[in-house]
C-alpha positions as a printed Julia matrix, in Angstrom:
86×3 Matrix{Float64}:
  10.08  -41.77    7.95
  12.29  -38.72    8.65
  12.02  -37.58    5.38
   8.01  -37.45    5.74
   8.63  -35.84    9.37
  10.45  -33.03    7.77
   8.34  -32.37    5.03
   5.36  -32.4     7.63
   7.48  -29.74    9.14
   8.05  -27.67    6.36
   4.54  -27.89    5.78
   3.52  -25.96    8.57
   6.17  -23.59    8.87
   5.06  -22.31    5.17
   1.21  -22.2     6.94
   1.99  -20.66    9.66
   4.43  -17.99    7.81
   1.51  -17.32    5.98
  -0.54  -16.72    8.45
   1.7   -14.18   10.31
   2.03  -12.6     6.76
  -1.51  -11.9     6.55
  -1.82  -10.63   10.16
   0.72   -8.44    9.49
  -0.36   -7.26    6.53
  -4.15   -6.38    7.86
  -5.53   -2.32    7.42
  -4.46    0.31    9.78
  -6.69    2.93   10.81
  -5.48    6.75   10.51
  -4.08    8.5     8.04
  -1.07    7.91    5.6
   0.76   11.01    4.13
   2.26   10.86    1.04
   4.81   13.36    0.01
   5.23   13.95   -3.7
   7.33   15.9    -6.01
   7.4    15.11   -9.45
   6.25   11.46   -9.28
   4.4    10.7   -12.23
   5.48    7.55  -12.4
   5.33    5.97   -9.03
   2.58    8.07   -7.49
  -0.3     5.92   -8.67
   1.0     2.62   -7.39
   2.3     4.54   -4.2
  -1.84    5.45   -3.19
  -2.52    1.97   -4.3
  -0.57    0.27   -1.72
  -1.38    3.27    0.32
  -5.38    2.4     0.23
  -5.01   -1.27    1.03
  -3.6    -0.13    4.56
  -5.33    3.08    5.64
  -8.43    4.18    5.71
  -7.27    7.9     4.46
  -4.33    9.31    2.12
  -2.99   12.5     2.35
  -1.46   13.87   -0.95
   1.03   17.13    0.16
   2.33   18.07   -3.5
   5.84   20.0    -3.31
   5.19   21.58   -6.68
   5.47   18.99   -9.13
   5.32   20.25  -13.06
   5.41   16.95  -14.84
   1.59   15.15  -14.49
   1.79   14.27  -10.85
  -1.43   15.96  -10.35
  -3.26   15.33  -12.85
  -2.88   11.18  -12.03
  -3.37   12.6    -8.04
  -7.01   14.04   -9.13
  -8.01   11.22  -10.89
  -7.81    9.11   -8.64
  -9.37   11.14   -6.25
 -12.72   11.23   -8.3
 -12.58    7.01   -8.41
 -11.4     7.03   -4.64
 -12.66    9.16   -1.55
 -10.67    8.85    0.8
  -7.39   10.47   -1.04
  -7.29   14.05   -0.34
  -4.84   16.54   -2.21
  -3.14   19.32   -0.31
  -0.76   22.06   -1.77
């Protein structure tokens, strides 16, 4: 008996976590800015979780020389609402 009354428990504590996970986790409106610097490696995944929140990404590149920008620009042609500022 207790042990189905704390399962039952557990059970909703994991829903309900969940839950507040997903609420907290919902898309803000504005804009995200994203400062870069020689990121080629991190950059794309960095706008990726960036465009599951906002509804606009700023890119302000520093003056990166490894492919920063090129990645940047692509993306930019898939996705519209990442904009690239020097």
């Amino acid at each position: 008996m207790l042990k189905s009354f704390i399962l039952c428990l557990f059970s909703i504590f994991s829903v309900y976590g969940f839950i507040c996970f997903l609420l907290e986790f919902r898309k803000e409106r504005g804009i995200h800015i994203i400062k870069t610097l020689n990121d080629e490696n991190s950059i794309e995944a960095k706008l990726r979780l960036a465009m599951l929140r906002y509804d606009e990404i700023w890119v302000f590149d520093l003056g990166s020389s490894d492919d920063t920008l090129e990645i940047v620009k692509k993306m930019m042609s898939d996705y519209k609402t990442i904009k690239l500022l020097k």
